[in-house]
N, C-alpha and C positions, 0 to 999 in steps of 0.2 A: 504493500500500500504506500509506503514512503521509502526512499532509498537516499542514503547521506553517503558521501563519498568524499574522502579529503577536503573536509569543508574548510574554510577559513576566510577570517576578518580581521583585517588588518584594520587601525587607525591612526596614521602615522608611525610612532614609533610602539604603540602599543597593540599587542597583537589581544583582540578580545576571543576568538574563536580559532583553535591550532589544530587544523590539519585530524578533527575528527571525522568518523565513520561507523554509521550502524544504520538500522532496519527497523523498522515498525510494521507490525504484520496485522493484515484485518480484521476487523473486530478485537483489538486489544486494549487492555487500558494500560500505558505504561507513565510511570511516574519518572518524571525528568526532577532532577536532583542537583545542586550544589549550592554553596557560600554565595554572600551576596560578593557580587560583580565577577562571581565564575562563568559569565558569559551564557546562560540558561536562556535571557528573551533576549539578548542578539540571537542567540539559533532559532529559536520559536519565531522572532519577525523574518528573519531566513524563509525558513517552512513556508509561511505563509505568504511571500513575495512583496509584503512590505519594504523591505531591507537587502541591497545586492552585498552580494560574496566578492571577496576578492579573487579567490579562487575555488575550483571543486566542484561537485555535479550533484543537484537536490531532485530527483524526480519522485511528486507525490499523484497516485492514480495514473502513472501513466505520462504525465504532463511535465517538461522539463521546467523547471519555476524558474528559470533563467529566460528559456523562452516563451514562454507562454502563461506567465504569469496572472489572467486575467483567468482561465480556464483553474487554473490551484483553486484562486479564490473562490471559486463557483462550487469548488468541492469540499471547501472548507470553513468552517465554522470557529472564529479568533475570536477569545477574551483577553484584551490583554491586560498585564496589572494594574493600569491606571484606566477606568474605564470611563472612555470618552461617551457620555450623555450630552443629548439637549435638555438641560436643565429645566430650559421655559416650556418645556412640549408635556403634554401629558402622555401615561406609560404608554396606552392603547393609540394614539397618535403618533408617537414613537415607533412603534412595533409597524405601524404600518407602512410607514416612511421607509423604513429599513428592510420590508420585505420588498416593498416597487423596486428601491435600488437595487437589491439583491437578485430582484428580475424573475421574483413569484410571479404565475399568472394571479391577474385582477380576478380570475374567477374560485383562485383556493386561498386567496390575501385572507379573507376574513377568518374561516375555517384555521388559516396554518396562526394567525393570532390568537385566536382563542384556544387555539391546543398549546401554545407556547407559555400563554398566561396559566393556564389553570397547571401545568408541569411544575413551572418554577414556582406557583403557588404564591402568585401575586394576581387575580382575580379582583381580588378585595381594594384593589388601589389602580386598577386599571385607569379610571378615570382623574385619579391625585396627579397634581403635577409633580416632574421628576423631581427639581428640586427642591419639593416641601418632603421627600422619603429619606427615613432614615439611613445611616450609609449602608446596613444591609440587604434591604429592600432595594435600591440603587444598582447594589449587586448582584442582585437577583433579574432585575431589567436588562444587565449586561448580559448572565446569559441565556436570558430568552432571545433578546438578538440576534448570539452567536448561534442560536437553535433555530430563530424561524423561517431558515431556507432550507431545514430540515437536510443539512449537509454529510457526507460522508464521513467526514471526518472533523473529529469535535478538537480544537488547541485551546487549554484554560489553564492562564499565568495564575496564580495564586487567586483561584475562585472563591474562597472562602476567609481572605480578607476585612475585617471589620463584622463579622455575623457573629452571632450568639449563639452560645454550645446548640440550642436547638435548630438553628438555622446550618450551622457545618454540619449537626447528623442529617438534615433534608439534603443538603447540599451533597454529601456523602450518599446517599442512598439514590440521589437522580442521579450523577454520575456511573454509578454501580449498574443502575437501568440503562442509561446510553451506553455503556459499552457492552449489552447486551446485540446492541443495536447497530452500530458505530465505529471506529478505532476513534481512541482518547488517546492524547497525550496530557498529560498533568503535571503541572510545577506545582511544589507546595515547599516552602517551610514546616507546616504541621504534617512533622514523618509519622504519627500514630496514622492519620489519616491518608497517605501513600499509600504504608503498609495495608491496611484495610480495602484498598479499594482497587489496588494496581495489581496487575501481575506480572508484571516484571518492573526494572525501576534502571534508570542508568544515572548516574552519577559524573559530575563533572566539576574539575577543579581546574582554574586561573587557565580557563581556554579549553582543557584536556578533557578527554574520553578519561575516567581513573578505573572506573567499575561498571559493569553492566551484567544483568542477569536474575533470575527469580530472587525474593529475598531470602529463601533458604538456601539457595546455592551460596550467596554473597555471606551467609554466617556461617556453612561450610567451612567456606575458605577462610574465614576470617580466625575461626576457631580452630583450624591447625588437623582435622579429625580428632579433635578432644569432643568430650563432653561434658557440660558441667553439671552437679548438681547440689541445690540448698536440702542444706540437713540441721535442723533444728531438735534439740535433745536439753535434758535437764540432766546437769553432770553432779550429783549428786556425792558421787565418790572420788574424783578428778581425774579420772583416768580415760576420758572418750576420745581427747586429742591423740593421744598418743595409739589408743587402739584405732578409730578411724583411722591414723599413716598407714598403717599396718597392714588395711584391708588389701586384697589383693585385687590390683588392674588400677589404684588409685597412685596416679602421677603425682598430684601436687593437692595440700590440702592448708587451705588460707588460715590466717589467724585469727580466733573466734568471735565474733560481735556481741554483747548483748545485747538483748529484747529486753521490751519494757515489762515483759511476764517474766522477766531474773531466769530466762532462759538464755542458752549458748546457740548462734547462726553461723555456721561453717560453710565456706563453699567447697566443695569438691570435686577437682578436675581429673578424668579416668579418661582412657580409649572408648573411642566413639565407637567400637565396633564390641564393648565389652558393656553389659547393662552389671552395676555393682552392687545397684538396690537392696538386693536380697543379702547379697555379702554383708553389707552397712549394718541392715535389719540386725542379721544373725552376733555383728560384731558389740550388737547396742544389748542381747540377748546375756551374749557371753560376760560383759565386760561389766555388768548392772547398772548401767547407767539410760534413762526413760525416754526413747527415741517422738518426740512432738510431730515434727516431717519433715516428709522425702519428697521434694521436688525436682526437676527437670529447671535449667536456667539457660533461657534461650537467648544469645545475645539480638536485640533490638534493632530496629532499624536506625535507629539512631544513635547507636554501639557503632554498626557497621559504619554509615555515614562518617563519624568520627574519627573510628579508627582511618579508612582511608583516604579523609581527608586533610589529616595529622601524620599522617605518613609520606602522604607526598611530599608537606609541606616541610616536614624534616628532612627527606631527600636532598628539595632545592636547596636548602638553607647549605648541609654536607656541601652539595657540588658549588656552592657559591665561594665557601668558605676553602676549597681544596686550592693552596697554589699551582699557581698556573709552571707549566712548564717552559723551561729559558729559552728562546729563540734560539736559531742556530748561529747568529750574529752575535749573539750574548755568548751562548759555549764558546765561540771562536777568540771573542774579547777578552774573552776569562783563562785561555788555554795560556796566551802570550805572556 
């Protein structure tokens, strides 16, 4: 459905977008991901043909958005993070505006507004002017917009922006429906809400492709084929830390937190291919000390996130920091 290929943005001396490359495949909802000014909606205006490459090749549907940029748009449906409204217009005058230029027929305008209002669940202020709505509601007008050409493919910068926890679950839940429907691409800061709604996510740092892939693959790798798990016990007689090292297939086991129930929280990291639970159980049996629980501790999407966007950024800082090598006119200077 979209195809990205050595893309890149230059501006001046600052490079915003470096020589990425990947795939979006129909009907999926993938979560685009990075720090602010890792170049996330310079590639999203890319996508959508607002914004030219310096170099590289974007074909979305078929359409190279280099050449034929007017044909993208036809296919695609943009929110972007600042959501350009007519403030003086009211929502339903709005919506209708937006579907002429978007080159609805005048015979399904009405029908594709009314199905866009009652989705995004702003019905109730169809008639309110844009800008007497709250910045939620505002946001919700933006993407009924991006919806009422009823396009193949859905782009939303930070869609849930200024809403209220019950407005990001609606927001979360219609997105989850469109890519029933759809391919979604999705930027968000709120990575609970990534996690929950994308199925795949790709990450990107100061220009760079760093990560891409389901988010269990991406704690896979991130966790090394370990697996962790919280073990909560009452040590009654003091001897659990040392029995818990002991278990066997347990690699590494962290130093104990209290709980506010004057209980001991342990992490413990074992081979991902070894379940130790039952070893734990038995060690909490042998050793008399009152095992509370056994859980499974899955690193986050936001674990992920971090870790590889804290890795990079330790890399550059290394390669910044490494002396450079002497010219071959400096060795020669220096041999004399």
């Amino acid at each position: 459905m979209i195809t990205v290929e050595h893309l890149k943005k230059q501006y001046a001396a600052h490079t915003a977008v470096d020589d990425i490359s990947f795939e979006v495949r129909q009907k999926e909802v993938l979560g685009f991901l990075g720090p602010n000014g890792a170049g996330k909606s310079t590639t999203l205006r890319i996508l959508t043909g607002f914004l030219t490459a310096t170099s590289g090749k974007v074909t979305v549907d078929g359409h190279d958005v280099f050449q034929r940029p007017e044909a993208v748009k036809r296919v695609i449906g943009y929110l972007p993070e600042n959501v350009p409204l007519y403030t003086e217009m009211r929502v339903d005058e709005y919506l209708r505006y937006r579907a002429a230029l978007k080159k609805v027929p005048m015979s399904k305008r009405k029908k594709a507004v009314d199905g866009v209002l009652e989705r995004c669940r702003i019905t109730d202020v169809r008639h309110r002017i844009i800008g007497q709505l709250s910045k939620g509601y505002k946001q919700r007008v933006g993407i009924a917009d991006a919806l009422v050409s009823d396009p193949k493919i859905l782009i939303l910068d930070e869609p849930t922006i200024g809403l209220d926890p019950n407005q990001i679950r609606q927001t979360r839940s219609l997105v989850r429906e469109l890519g029933k429907e759809r391919t979604v691409i999705l930027s968000s800061h709120i990575l609970p809400e990534v996690e929950a709604v994308c199925s795949r996510v790709l990450i990107i740092n100061k220009g760079r492709l760093v990560g891409q892939g389901r988010p269990d693959e991406l704690r896979t790798e991130m966790q090394g084929g370990e697996a962790r798990i919280l073990v909560e016990i009452k040590d009654v007689k003091g001897n659990a830390e040392a029995a818990l090292s002991k278990v066997e297939g347990v690699t590494h086991l962290s130093a104990p937190e209290k709980t506010k129930a004057d209980s001991l929280l342990f992490t413990v990291t074992a081979n991902a291919d070894t379940d130790v639970r039952e070893r734990i159980f038995d060690a909490a049996v042998a050793g008399g000390f009152k095992l509370l629980g056994l859980s499974s501790k899955s690193a986050s999407l936001e674990d992920i996130f971090v870790h590889i966007t804290t890795s990079e950024a330790d890399a550059d800082a290394e390669e910044d920091a490494a002396p450079e090598a002497p010219s071959t006119e400096a060795q020669k200077g220096g041999s004399k």
